[in-house]
C-alpha positions in Angstrom: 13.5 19.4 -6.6 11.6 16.1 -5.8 8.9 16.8 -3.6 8.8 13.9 -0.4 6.2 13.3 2.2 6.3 12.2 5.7 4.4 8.9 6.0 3.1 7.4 9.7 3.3 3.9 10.1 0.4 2.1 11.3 0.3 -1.2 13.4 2.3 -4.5 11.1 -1.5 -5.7 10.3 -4.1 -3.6 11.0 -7.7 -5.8 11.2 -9.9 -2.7 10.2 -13.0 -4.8 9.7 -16.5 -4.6 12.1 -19.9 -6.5 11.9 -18.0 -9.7 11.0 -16.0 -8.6 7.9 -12.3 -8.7 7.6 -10.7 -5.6 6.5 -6.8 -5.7 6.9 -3.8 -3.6 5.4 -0.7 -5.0 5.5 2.7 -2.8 5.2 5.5 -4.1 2.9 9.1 -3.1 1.0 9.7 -4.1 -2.5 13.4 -3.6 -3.8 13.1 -2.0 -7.3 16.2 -0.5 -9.1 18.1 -0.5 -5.9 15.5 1.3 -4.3 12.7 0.2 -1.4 9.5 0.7 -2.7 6.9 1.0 0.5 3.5 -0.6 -0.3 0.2 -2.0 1.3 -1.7 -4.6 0.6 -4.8 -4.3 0.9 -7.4 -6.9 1.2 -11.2 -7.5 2.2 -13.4 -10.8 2.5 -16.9 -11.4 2.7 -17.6 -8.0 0.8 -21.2 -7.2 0.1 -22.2 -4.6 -2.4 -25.8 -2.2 -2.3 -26.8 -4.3 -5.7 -26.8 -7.2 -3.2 -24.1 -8.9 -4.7 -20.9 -9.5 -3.5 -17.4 -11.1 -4.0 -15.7 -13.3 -1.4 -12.7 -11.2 -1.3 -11.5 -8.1 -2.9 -7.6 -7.2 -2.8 -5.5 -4.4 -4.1 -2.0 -2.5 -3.6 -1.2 0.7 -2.8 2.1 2.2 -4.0 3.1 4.9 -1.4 6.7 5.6 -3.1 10.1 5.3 -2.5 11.4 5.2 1.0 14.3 8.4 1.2 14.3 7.8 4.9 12.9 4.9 7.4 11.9 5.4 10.4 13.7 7.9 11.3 11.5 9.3 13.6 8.2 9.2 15.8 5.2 11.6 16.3 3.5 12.4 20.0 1.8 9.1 20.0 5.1 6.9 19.4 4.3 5.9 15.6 7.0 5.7 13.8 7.4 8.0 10.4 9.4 7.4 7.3 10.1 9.8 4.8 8.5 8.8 1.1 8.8 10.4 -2.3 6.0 9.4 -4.5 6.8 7.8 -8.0 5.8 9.4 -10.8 7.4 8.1 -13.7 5.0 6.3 -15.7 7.0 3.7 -17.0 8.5 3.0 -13.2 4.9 2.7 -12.3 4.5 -0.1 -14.7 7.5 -2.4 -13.6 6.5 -1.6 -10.2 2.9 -2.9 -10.6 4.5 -5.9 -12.7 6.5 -7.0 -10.2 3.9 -6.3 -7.2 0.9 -7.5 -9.1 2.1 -9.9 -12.0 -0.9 -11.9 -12.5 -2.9 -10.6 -15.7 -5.8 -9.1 -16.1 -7.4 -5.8 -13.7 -4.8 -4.1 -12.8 -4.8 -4.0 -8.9 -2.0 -1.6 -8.1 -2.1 2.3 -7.0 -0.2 5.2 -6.9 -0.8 8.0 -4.2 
């Protein structure tokens, strides 16, 4: 039996930054297989680091899995949940980051 989780959607683009800094993670679908893949993108400027360096902007993905059921429902505070099984097939995980994240170099794209 494939295991599933329940996953709460958050606002369309939620600005999670303070002191200045943008923080932001943005929700999307990508069709793979005949499937929706949910994902996030998730992306940071003006990041400083404790070695006093820093990088104007940092940006990765975040694979949640594929969607079994979309918002099918919503919990006490009126966010709606989906219904998610994770992907675990490693060579699914590849073509997913491929087609996600198809610039070379560091990969950039998670799995939960």
């Amino acid at each position: 039996m494939t295991m599933t989780f329940i996953y709460r959607h958050g606002p369309p683009q939620e600005d999670v930054g303070s002191d200045g800094k943008e923080y932001s993670i943005t929700e999307g679908i990508v069709e793979y297989q005949g499937r929706k893949v949910l994902y996030h993108y998730v992306e940071a400027l003006g990041v400083s680091f404790c070695t006093v360096t820093g990088a104007a902007y940092v940006g990765n993905i975040n694979v949640q899995g594929y969607v079994v059921r979309w918002k099918y429902a919503s919990n006490d505070r009126g966010e709606a949940l989906s219904e998610i099984q994770p992907v675990s097939d490693v060579r699914e995980k590849q073509e997913i980051s491929k087609l996600l994240w198809p610039t070379p170099g560091t990969p950039r794209v998670n799995f939960v």
